[in-house]
N, C-alpha and C positions, 0 to 999 in steps of 0.2 A: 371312248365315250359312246354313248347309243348315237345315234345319227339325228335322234330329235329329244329336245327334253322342255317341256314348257312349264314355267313355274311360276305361280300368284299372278297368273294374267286377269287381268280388269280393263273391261271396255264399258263406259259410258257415251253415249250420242245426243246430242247439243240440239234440239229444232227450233234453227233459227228463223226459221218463217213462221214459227209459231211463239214468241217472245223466249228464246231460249230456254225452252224446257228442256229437262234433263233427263233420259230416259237410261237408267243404270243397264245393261245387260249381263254381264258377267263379273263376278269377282273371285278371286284366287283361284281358277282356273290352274289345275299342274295332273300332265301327267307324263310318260316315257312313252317313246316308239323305238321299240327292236326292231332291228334287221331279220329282216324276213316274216316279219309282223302284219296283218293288216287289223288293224284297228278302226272299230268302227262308233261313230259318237252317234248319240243316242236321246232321244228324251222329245216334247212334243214339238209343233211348230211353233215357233217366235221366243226357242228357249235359248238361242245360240250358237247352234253346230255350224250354220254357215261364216257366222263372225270370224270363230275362230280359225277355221281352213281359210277367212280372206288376211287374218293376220299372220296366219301361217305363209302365205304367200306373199305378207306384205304390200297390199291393196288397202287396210285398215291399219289406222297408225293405233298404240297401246299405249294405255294409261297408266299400269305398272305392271311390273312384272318382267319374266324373262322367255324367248321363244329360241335356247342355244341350240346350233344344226353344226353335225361336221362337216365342215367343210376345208377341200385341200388339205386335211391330213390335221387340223386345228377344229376350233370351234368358234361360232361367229355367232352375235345376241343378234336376230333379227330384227325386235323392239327397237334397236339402237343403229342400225346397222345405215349406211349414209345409201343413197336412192343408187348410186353407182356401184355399191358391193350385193344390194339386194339384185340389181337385175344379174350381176356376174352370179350368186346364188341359183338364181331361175336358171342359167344358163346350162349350169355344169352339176350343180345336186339338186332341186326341186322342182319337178316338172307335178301340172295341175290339168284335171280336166273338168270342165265349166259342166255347167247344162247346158250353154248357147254355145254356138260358134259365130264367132266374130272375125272376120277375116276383110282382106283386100275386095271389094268388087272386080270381076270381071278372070281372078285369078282359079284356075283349071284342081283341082280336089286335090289330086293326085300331087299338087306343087307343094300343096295347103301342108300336108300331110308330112313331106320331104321335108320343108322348110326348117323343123328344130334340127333337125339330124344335118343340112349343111351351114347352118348357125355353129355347127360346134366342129365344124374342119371336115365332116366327111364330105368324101366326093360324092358329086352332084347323083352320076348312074347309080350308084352303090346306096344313096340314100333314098331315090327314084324308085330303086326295086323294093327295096325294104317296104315302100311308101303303099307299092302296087299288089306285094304279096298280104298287106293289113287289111286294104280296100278287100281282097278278094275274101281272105277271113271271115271279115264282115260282112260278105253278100252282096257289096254294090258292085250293081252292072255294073261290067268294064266299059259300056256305053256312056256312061258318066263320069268316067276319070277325070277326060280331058274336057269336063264341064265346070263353069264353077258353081258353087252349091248354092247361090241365092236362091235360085229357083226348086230347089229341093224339098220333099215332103223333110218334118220334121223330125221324122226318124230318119232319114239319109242322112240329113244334117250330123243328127246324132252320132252314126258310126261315122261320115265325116274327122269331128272332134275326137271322137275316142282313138281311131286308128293316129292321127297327131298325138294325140295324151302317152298313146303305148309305142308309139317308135321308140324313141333313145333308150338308153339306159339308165336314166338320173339314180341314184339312191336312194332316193323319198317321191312319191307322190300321193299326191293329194285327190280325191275324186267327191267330186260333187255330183251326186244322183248320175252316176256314168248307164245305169238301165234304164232311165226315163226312157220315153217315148219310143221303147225297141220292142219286137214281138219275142215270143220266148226262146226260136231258135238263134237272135241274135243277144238275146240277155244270156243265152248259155254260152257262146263264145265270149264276151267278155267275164264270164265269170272263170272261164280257161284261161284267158290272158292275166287276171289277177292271180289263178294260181301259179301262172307260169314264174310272173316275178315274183312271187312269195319264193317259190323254189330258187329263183336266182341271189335270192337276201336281199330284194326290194324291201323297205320299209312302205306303209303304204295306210294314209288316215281317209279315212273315208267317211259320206253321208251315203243311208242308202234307205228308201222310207220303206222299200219291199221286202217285208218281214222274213218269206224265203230267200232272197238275196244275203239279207244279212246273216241268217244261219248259213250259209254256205260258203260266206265268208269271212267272218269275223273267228278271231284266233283273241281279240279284247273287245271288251263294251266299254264306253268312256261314256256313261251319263253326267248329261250337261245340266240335268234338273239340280246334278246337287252342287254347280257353280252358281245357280242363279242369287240373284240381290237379295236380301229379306226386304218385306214389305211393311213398311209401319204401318199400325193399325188406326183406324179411322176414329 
């Protein structure tokens, strides 16, 4: 099976601080992600694209529909999927990279970074160098390694998060605006590392608002305008 397949996903949101109104976002949502894919969704702001890469990663629960990932050699409904086989998911096939980095206080970049790759049994040096040769990739001073990134401009932060997002090898990732806040010699390195795993048969769903970004990367366009609700007329 393709490693991702989403089909009639529907997400509505409940504001219950505001007497429960109902704010529809998505309906029938369905498409395929291929290996060695990177797919990029598409359409304006507040039509969706993030909803669905947090249901994709199972942060937002679903209303209907189905989000099936292969996983260990089967296939698993993430929509359904109990809160202990989703994070085994995250662990071993779906690795995500945010726009923020959220980490421990006080913990050194370089650990930040290691940390998925000895989650999943590699030895600690072996995921350490991995961790050191991303930083360097990316251009952060080695002066900063063994710093942690609270203190960090928002584009350090930035490759921070991305060199964690592109350590392991998951089968699928997910990227949320991974060139925000980067200049363009480090937006060209990530756009190296997307082709890297494209060539490894990464599948890979992506937001990306930088119109040259997304020509340089997208192999599909998934517009999300044409998931949206219809809107009863007044």
């Amino acid at each position: 099976m393709s490693p991702l397949v989403v089909t009639g996903l529907s997400k509505t949101f409940t504001m219950h601080l505001r007497s429960g109104i109902e704010l529809p976002v998505l309906r029938h949502a369905s498409f395929t992600l291929a290996d060695g894919q990177c797919a990029v969704l598409s359409g304006p702001s507040g039509v969706g694209k993030s909803s669905i890469l947090k249901m994709v990663w199972g942060n937002y629960a679903v209303d209907a529909g189905q989000i099936m990932v292969r996983h260990r050699g089967g296939a698993v409904d993430l929509a359904r999927a109990e809160p202990r086989l989703v994070l085994e998911v995250r662990r071993e096939t779906i690795g995500y990279v945010s726009q923020f980095l959220r980490v421990v206080p006080r913990v050194a970049a370089e650990d930040i970074v290691a940390e998925p790759l000895t989650q999943r049994g590699v030895e600690p040096a072996i995921a350490l160098t991995r961790a050191r040769d991303l930083l360097a990739q990316l251009n952060l001073p080695q002066m900063l390694w063994r710093l942690p990134p609270s203190t960090f401009s928002g584009g350090e932060q930035q490759r921070v998060n991305i060199a964690r997002g592109f350590t392991t090898d998951h089968p699928i990732l997910l990227l949320d605006e991974p060139t925000a806040s980067l200049d363009a010699a480090n937006r060209d390195v990530v756009l190296d590392l997307i082709a890297a795993k494209k060539r490894r048969g990464v599948a890979l769903l992506g937001i990306f608002h930088d119109g040259s970004v997304r020509q340089a990367v997208a192999d599909a366009t998934i517009d999300v305008s044409a998931f949206a609700p219809r809107r009863e007329a007044a």
